[in-house]
C-alpha positions in Angstrom: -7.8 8.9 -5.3 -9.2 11.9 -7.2 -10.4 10.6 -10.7 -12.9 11.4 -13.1 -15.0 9.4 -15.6 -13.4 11.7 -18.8 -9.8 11.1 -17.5 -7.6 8.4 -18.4 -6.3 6.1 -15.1 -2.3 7.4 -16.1 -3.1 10.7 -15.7 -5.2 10.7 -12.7 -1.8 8.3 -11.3 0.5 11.1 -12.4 -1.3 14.0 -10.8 -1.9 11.8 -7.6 2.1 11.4 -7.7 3.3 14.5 -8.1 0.7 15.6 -5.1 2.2 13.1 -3.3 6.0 14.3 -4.1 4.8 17.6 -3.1 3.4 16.8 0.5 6.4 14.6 1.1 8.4 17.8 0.3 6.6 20.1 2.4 6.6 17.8 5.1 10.1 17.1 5.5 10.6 21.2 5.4 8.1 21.3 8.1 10.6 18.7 10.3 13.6 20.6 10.2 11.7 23.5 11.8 10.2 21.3 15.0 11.6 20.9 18.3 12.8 17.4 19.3 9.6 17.0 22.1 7.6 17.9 18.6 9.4 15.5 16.3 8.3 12.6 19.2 4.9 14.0 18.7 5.0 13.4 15.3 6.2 10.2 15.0 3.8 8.8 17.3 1.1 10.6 15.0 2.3 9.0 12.0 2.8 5.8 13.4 -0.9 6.2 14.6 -1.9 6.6 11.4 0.1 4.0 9.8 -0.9 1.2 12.6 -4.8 2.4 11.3 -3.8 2.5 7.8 -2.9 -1.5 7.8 -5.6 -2.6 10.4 -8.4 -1.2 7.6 -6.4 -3.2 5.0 -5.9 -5.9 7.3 -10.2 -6.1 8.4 -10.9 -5.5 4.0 -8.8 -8.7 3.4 -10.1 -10.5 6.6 -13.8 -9.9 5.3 -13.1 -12.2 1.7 -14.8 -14.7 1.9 -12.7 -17.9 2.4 -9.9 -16.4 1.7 -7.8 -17.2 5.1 -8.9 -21.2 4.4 -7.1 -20.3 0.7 -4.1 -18.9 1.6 -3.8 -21.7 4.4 -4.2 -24.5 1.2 -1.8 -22.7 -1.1 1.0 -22.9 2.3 0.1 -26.3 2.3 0.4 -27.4 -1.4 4.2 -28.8 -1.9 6.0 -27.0 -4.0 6.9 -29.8 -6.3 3.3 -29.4 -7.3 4.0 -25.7 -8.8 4.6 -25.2 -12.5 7.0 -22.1 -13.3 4.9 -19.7 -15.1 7.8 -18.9 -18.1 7.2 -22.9 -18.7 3.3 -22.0 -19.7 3.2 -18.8 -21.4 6.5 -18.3 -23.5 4.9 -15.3 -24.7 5.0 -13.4 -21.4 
């Protein structure tokens, strides 16, 4: 994400957005010009890159400490023992 110190977070979000709308764009005007054998091509790319995309997210969760042994006690906690959070902050 391409931020700066000066910049507020909103703006930097916007800007990344609007890049974002912008490659989406271009890339589904790019589609409608390739060949079928291409589009295969393509969608094996991006689901390349999207396989990769989660396995990084996937190994930055997995290095948390503890945080498997967590999730594993939260499953495990009944859910009788939960407390609706409208019931302690009526101000949220």
């Amino acid at each position: 994400m391409n931020t700066t110190d000066n910049a507020p977070m909103d703006d930097s979000s916007s800007a990344d957005l609007v890049s974002v709308t912008e490659l989406q764009n271009q890339l589904y005007d790019l589609l409608k010009q390739l060949s079928p054998e291409r589009l295969q091509v393509l969608a094996d790319f991006a689901a390349y890159l999207a396989n990769a995309e989660s396995e990084s997210a996937t190994q930055e969760l997995l290095a948390i400490p503890g945080l498997i042994e967590r999730v594993k006690q939260n499953q495990a906690t009944p859910k009788a023992e939960y407390t609706n959070w409208r019931n302690l902050r009526s101000d949220v």
